[in-house]
N, C-alpha and C positions, 0 to 999 in steps of 0.2 A: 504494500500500500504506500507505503514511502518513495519508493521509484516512481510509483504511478502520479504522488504528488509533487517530484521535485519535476518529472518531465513537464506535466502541465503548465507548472509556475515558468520553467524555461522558454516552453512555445508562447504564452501570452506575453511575456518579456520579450518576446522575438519579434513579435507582431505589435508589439506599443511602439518596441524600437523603430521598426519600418514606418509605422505610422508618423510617427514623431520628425523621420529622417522625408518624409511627403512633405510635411508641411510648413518645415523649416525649408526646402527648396524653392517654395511658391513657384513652384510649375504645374501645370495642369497635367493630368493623367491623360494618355491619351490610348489609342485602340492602338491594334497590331497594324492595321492600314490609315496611322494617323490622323483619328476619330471620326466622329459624324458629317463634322462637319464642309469635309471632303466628299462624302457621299454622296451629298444633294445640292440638286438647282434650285434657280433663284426662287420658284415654288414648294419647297421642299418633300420636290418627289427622286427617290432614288434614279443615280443616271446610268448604272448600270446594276443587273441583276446578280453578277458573277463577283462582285465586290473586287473588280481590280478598276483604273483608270477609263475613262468613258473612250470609246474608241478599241479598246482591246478585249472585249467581249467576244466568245467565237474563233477571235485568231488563236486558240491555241489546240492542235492535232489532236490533243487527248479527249476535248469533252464532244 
């Protein structure tokens, strides 16, 4: 029981840490394809379906 409460205490200590290391950077989080807001037009409708740059939809031989 004492392992199971020293791990605990280290992972939410791990995750204060990271959070702490977020907010002290004042930079915005953003997505894996550099957030939403790249996603969409000036109506905020998606400009492509495949989530890569608008235009490169379809060119690629695999899908």
């Amino acid at each position: 029981m004492t392992i199971f409460l020293i791990t605990i205490t280290v992972f939410a200590l791990t995750i204060a840490a990271m959070a702490v290391g977020v907010i002290f950077s004042n930079r915005r989080i953003q997505g894996s394809c550099g957030g939403l807001a790249n996603m969409s037009d000036e109506f905020g409708k998606p400009m492509c379906e495949c989530g890569k740059k608008p235009g490169e939809c379809g060119t690629d031989p695999l899908i």
